[in-house]
C-alpha positions in Angstrom: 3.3 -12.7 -4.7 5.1 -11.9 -1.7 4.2 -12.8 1.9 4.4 -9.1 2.4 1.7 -8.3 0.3 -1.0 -9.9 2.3 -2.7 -11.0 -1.1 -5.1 -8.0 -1.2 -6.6 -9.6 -4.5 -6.7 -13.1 -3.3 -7.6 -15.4 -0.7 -4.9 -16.4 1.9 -3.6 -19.3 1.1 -3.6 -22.2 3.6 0.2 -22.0 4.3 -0.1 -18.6 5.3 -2.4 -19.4 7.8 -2.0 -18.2 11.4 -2.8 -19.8 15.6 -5.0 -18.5 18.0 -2.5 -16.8 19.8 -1.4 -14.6 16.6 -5.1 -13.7 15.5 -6.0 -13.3 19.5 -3.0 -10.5 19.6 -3.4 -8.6 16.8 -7.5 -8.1 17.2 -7.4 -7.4 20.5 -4.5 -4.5 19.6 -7.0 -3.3 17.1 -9.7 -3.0 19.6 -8.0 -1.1 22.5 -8.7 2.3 21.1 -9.4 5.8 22.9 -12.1 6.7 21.1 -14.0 3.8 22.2 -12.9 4.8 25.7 -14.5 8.7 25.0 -17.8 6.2 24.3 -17.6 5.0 27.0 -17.1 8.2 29.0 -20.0 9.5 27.7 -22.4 6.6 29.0 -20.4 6.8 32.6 -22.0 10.3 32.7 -25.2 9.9 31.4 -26.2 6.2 33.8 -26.2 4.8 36.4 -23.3 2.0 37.0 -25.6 -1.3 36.5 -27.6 0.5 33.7 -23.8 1.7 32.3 -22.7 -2.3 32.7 -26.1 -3.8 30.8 -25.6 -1.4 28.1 -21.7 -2.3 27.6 -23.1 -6.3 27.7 -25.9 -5.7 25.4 -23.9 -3.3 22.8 -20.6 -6.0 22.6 -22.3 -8.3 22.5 -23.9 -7.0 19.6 -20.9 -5.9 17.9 -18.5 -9.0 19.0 -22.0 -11.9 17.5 -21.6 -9.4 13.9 -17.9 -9.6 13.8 -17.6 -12.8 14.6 -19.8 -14.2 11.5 -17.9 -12.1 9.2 -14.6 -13.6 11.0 -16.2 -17.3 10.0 -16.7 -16.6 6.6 -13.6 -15.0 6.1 -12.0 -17.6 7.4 -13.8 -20.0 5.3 -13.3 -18.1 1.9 -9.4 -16.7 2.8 -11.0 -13.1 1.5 -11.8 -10.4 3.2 -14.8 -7.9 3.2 -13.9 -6.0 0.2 -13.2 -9.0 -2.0 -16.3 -10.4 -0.7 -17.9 -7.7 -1.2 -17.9 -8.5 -5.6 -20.1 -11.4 -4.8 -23.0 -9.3 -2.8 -22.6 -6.0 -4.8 -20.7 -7.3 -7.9 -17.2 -6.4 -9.1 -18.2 -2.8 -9.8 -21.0 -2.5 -7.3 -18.5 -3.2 -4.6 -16.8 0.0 -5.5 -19.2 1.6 -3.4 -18.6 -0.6 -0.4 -15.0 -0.1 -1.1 -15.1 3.7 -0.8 -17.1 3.7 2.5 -15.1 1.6 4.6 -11.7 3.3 3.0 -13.6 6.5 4.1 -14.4 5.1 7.9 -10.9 3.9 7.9 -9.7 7.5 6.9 -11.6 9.2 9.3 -10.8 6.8 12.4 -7.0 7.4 11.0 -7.3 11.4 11.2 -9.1 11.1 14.8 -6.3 8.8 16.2 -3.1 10.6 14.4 -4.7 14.2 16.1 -5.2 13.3 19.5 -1.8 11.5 19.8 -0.4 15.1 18.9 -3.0 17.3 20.6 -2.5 15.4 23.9 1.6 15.1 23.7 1.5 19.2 23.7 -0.9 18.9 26.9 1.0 16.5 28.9 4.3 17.8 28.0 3.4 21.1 27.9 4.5 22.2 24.2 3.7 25.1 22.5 0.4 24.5 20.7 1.9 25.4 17.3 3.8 21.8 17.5 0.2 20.1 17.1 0.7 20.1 13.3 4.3 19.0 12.9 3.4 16.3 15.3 0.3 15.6 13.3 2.3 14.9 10.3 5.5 13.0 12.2 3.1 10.6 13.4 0.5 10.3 10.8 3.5 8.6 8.5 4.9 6.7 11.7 1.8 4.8 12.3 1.6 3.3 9.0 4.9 1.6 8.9 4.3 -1.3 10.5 0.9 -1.6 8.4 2.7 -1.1 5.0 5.3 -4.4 6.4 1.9 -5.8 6.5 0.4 -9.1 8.9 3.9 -10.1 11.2 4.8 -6.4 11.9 1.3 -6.3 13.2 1.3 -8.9 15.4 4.6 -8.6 16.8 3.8 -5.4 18.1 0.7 -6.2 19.4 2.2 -9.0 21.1 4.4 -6.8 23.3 2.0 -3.7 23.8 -1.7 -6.0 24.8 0.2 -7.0 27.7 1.4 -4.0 28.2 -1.7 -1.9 27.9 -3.7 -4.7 30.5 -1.4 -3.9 33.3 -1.7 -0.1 33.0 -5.4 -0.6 32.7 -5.3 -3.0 36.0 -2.5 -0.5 37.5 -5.4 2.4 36.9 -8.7 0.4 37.6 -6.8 -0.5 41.6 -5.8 3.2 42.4 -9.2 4.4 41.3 -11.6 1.8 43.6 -8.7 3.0 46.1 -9.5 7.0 45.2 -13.5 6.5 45.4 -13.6 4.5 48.6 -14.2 1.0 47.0 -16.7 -0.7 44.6 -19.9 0.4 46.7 -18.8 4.0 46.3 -18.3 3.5 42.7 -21.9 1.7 42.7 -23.7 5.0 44.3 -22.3 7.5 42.4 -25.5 9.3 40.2 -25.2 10.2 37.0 -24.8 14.2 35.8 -26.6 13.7 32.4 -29.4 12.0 30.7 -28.8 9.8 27.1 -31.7 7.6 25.2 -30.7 3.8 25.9 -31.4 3.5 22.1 -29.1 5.8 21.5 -26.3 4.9 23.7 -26.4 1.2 22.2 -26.0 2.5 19.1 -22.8 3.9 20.2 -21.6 1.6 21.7 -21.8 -0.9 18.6 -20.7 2.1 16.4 -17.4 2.7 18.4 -15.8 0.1 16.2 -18.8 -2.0 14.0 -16.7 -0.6 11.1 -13.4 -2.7 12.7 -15.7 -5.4 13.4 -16.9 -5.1 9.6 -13.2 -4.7 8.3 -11.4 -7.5 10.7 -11.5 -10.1 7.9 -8.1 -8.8 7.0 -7.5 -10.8 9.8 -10.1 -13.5 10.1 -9.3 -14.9 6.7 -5.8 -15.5 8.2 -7.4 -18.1 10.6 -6.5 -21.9 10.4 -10.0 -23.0 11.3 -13.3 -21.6 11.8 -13.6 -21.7 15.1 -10.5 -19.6 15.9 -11.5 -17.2 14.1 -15.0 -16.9 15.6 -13.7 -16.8 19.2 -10.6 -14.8 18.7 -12.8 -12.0 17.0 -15.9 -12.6 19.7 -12.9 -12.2 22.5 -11.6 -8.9 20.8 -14.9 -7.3 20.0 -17.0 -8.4 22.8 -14.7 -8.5 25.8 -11.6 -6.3 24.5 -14.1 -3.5 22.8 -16.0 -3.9 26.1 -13.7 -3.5 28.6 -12.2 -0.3 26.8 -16.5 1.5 26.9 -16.0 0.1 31.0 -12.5 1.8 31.3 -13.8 5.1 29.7 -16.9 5.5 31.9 -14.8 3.9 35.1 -12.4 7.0 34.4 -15.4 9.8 33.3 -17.3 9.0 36.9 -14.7 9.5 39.2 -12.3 11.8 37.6 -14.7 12.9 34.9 -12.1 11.9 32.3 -12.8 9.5 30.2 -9.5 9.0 28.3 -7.2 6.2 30.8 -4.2 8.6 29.6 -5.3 11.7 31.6 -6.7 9.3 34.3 -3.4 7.8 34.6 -1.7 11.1 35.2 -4.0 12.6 37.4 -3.2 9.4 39.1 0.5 10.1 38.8 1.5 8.1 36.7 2.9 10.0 33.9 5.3 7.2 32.3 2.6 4.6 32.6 0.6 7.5 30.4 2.4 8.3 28.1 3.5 4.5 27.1 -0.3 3.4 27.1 -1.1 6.8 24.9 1.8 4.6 22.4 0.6 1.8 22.7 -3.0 2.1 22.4 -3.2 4.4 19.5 -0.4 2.9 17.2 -1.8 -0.7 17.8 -4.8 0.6 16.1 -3.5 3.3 14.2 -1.4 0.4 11.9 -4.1 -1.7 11.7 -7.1 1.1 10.7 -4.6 2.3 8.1 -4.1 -1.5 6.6 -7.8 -1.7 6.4 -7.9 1.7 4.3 -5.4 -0.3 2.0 -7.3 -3.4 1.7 -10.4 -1.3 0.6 -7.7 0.8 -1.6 -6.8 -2.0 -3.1 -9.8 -3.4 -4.2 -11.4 -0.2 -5.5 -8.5 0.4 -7.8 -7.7 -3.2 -8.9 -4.3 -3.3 -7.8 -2.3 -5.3 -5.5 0.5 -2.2 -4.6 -0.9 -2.3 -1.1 2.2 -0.6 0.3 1.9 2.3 -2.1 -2.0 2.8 -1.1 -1.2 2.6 2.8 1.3 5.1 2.1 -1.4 7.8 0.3 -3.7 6.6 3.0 -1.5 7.8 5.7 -1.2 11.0 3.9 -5.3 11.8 3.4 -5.4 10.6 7.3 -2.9 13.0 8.1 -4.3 15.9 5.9 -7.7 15.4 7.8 -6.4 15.7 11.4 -4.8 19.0 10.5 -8.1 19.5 8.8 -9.8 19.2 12.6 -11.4 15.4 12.4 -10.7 15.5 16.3 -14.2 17.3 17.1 -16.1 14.9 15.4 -15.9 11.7 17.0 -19.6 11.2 18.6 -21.6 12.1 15.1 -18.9 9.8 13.4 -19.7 7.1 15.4 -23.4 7.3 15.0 -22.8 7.6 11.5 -20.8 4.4 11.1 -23.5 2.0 13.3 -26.1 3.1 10.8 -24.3 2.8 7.2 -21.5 0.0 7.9 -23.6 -3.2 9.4 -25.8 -3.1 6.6 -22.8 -4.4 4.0 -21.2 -7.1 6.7 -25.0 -8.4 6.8 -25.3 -9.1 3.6 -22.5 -10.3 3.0 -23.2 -13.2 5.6 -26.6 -13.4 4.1 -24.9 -14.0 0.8 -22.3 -16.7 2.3 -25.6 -18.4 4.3 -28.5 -18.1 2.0 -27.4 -17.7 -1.2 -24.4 -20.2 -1.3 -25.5 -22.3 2.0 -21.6 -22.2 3.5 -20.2 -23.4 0.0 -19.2 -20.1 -2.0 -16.6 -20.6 -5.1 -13.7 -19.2 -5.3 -13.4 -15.5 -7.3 -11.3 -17.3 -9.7 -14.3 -19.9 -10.2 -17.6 -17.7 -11.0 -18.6 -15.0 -12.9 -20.1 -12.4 -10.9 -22.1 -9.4 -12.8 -21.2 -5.8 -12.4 -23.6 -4.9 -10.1 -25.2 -6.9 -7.9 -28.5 -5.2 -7.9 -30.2 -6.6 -5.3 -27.7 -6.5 -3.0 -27.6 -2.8 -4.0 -31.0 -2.6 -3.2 -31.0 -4.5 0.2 -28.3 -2.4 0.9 -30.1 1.1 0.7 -33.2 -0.6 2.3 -31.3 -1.2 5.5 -29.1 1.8 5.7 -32.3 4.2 4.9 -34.1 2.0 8.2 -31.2 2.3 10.2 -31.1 5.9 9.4 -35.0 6.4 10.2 -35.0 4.4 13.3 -35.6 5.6 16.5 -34.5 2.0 18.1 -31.3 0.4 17.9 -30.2 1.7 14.1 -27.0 -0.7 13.7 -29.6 -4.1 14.4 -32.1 -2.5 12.6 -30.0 -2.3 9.9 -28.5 -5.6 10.0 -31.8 -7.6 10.2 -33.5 -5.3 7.5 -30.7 -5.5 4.8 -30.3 -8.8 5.5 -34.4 -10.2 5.2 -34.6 -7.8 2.1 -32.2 -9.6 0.5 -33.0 -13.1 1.7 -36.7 -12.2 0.2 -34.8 -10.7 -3.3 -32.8 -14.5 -3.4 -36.3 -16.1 -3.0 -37.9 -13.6 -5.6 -34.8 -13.7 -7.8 -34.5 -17.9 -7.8 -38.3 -18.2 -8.6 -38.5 -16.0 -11.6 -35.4 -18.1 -13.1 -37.4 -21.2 -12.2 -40.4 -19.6 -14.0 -38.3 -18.8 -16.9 -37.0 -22.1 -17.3 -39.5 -24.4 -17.1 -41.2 -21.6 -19.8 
């Protein structure tokens, strides 16, 4: 197989293994992301800024403690979620797993291919009927570098991190400069009220189906631990300092987007390179993720050819008008997606205690019942709770199934000393 291919069917073989410096570059390019930034706008609106900076801490923190236990055993195995995902749901059971994280993918893909186009014909002042051709030049531009597959990732997320931390310095100094300093930014009051619940759970949703998905990466770790803190870095501090950047931007210009805070700051280069930057470091790696999950669901290893499609159904949705549903998608994803990475841990831990066998090594059934049922347990709590729904759903899905082991492995005891 060739190093291209990023072994969608396989685990990553120890030769292929990657430093802390290539896994630190290419998450943290996957988790500087606008949408995360309109997150955060909407909590720089709706609290205060010490209430706005507990609920950044508490949701990454969240998000980046999930993420990194998928990272570990990823790592561990050399698979990813969707491979992993036979062993908790079963080789046909994952299928289901398969088509919502494809479908997350998709629609994070659509949301970041419109707005690239919709906000190009605002800054440079094109005729509105350009939004679709632009749609469709870039929704097959962003997928090139994720259809060369792991190195074209990281080498362009090694120049454009850097890149995208000094525009977000650059912005961050002229704004305490704008307000009158930190104290002004301290006093300003909020215009709108949001449930803390709630606005946790957007904050973990903004990218808990990245976190869930950034085992194509993790499994490419050398070791454990650089896996665990190069996933904790990009999910807890990178994902968090893009919700802080949003709100930063939404309570004194009342934009939450750093590309229109940049130009109302004047500076319109600086803009336009970090609207570049920050999508396609994303937009590559959301559409790779699609692929994996492609992959998997149709039991082929032509990962190129899936991107590919992928870009296509991406593209078909922006023209379609994903743009004006980011907020319900993101509430959406923290209450079905943590469910399947918590399992899945639960799995690793509980059922295999940190030694699972490798896909080529054990039968798995079809369906994984249990898992199945643990699955629907946790999503239908997460769904139903009027607390945090992304840790409600963790915790749930992953006791019920911790409790199914414990039922499961007694009745076989029964039966065989019967």
């Amino acid at each position: 197989m060739s190093q291209t291919s990023d072994f969608p069917l396989s685990a990553v073989p120890n030769d292929q293994r990657k430093g802390l410096w290539s896994m630190m570059s290419v998450l943290l390019g996957f988790t500087f992301f606008t949408s995360t930034m309109w997150a955060g706008g909407t909590l720089g609106s709706a609290f205060t800024f010490y209430e706005m900076l507990g609920i950044i801490f508490v949701g990454n923190l969240l998000l980046g403690a999930y993420s990194a236990g998928l990272a570990y055993v990823a790592s561990k195995t050399g698979l990813n979620t969707v491979l992993l995902g036979r062993y908790s749901f079963g080789t046909y059971g994952s299928k289901l797993s398969d088509f919502i994280l494809g479908f997350t993918q998709i629609g994070w893909y659509a949301w970041g291919t419109a707005t690239i186009a919709l906000i190009l014909v605002k800054l440079l002042d094109l005729p509105e009927s350009w939004a679709v051709p632009l749609m469709v030049v870039f929704g097959f531009s962003f997928c090139i570098t994720a259809s060369i597959g792991y190195k074209a990732l990281e080498l362009l997320s090694k120049y454009s991190v850097p890149a995208m931390l000094f525009f977000i310095g650059l912005s961050f100094y002229k704004g305490l400069v704008d307000v009158g300093g930190l104290s002004q930014l301290v006093a300003i009051e909020p215009t709108e009220s949001m449930p803390v619940a709630a606005a946790i759970t957007m904050v973990f949703g903004t990218f808990v189906s990245g976190g869930t998905q950034a085992t194509n990466w993790s499994r490419f770790a050398s070791s454990g631990k650089i896996a665990v803190f190069t996933t904790l870095a990009a999910f807890f501090i990178g994902n968090g300092l893009m919700v802080f950047v949003g709100a930063f931007g939404a309570s004194i210009y009342q934009q939450a987007d750093i590309v229109d805070v940049l130009v109302s700051q004047g500076f319109m280069l600086a803009a336009v390179l970090m609207l570049f930057t920050n999508i396609w470091t994303t937009q590559d790696n959301t559409i790779y993720n699609f692929a994996a999950a492609g992959c998997n669901l149709l039991r082929t290893d032509k990962r190129r050819l899936v991107t590919w499609v992928g870009a296509g159904l991406g593209t078909v949705m922006a023209i379609a008008g994903m743009y004006n549903m980011l907020i319900p998608f993101l509430i959406l994803l923290g209450t079905f997606i943590p469910p399947i990475g918590a399992i899945i841990m639960t799995e690793y831990f509980v059922r295999y205690r940190g030694s699972m066998p490798s896909l080529d090594q054990v039968e798995l059934p079809k369906y994984n019942k249990i898992g199945i049922v643990a699955y629907v347990i946790g999503s239908a709590c997460a769904y139903m709770s009027p607390w945090v729904a992304p840790l409600v759903g963790i915790v749930v899905s992953s006791l019920t199934y911790s409790y199914l082991l414990f039922v499961a492995s007694a009745k076989s005891e029964r039966l065989e000393a019967a």
